[in-house]
C-alpha positions as CSV (number, residue, x, y, z in Angstrom):
1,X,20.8,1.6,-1.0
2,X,17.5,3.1,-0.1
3,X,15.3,0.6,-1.8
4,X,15.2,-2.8,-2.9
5,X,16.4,-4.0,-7.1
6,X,12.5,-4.3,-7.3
7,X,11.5,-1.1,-6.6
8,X,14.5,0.7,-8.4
9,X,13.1,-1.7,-11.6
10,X,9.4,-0.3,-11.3
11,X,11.1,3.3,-11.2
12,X,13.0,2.8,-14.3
13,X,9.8,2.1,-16.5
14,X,8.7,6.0,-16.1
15,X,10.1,7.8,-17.9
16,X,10.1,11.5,-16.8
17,X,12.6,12.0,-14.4
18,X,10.2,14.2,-12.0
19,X,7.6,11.5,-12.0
20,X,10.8,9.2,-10.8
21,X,11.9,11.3,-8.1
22,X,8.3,12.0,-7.2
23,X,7.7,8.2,-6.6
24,X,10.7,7.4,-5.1
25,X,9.9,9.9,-2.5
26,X,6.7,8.2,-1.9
27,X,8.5,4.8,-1.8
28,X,11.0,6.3,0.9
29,X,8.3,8.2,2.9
30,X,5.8,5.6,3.0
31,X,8.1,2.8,2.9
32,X,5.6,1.3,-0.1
33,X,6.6,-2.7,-0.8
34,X,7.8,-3.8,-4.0
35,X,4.3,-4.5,-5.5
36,X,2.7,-1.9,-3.9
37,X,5.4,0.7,-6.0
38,X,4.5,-1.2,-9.5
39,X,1.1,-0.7,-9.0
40,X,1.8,2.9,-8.1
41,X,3.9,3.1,-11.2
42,X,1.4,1.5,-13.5
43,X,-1.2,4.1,-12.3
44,X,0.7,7.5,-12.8
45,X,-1.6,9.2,-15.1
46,X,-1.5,13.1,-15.9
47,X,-3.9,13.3,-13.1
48,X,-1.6,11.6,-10.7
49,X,1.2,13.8,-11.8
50,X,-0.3,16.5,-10.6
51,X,-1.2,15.2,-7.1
52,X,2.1,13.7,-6.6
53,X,3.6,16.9,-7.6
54,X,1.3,19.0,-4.9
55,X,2.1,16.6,-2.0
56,X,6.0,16.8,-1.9
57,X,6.6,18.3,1.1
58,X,6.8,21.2,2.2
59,X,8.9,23.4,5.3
60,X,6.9,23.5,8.1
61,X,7.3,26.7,10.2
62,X,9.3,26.5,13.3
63,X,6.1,26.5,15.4
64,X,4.5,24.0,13.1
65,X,7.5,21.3,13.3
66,X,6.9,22.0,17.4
67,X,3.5,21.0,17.4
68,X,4.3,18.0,15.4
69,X,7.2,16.7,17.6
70,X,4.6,17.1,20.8
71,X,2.1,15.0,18.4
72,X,4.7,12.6,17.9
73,X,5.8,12.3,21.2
74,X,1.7,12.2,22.3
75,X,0.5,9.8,19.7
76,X,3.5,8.1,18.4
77,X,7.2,8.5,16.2
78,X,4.9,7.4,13.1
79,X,3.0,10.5,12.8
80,X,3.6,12.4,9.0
81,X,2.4,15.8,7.8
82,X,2.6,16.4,4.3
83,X,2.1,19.7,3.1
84,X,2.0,21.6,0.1
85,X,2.9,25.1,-1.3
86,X,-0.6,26.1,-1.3
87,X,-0.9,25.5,2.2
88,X,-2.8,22.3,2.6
89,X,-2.2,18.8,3.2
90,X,-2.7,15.5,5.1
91,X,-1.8,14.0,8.4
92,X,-0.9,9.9,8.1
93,X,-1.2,8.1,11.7
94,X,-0.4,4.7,11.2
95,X,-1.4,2.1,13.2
96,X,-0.3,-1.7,13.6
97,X,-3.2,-3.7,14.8
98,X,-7.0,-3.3,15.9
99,X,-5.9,-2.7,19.7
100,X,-3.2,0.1,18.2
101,X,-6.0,1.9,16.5
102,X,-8.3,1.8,19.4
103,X,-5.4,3.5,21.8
104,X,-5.1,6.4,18.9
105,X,-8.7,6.7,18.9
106,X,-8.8,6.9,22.6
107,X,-6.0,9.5,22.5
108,X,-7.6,11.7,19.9
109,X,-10.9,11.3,22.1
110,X,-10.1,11.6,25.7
């Protein structure tokens, strides 16, 4: 009940079960549309595998999880850090509009 018949129909055209999980994570985390998940499916390739695979996330220390929640609370709920076993990662910010990206910036540049 997480995701729509049309994304659980993309998922069932791969074939290895990890590469499933590992999309449907991505489909959950950054709630991807339906097309948007078959053209995420269509372009798994070895090399996607692997980058998938290194993004799941992972723990963030106890002070790390702090520092997120004061981001969250500073920039907004939307905030994300993905981060992998070796230790690196991203930060997503996503914004809504023109005028929404403008207030981030001006946050992140006081």
């Amino acid at each position: 009940r997480d995701i729509s018949m049309g994304h659980a129909r993309a998922l069932i055209s791969i074939d290895d079960k990890e590469d499933q999980l590992n999309i449907f994570d991505q489909i959950l985390s950054e709630e991807l549309s339906v097309r948007q998940a078959e053209m995420l499916v269509k372009g798994i390739t070895p090399q996607t595998r692997k980058r998938a695979a290194a993004l799941k996330k992972a723990s963030l220390s106890f002070e790390q999880t702090r520092h997120l929640e004061d981001i969250k609370e500073y920039i907004g709920d939307d905030v994300e850090v993905r981060k992998t076993d070796r230790g690196n990662g991203r930060i997503t910010i996503p914004f809504k509009n023109e005028d929404d990206l403008n207030r981030i910036l001006d946050l992140l540049n006081p």
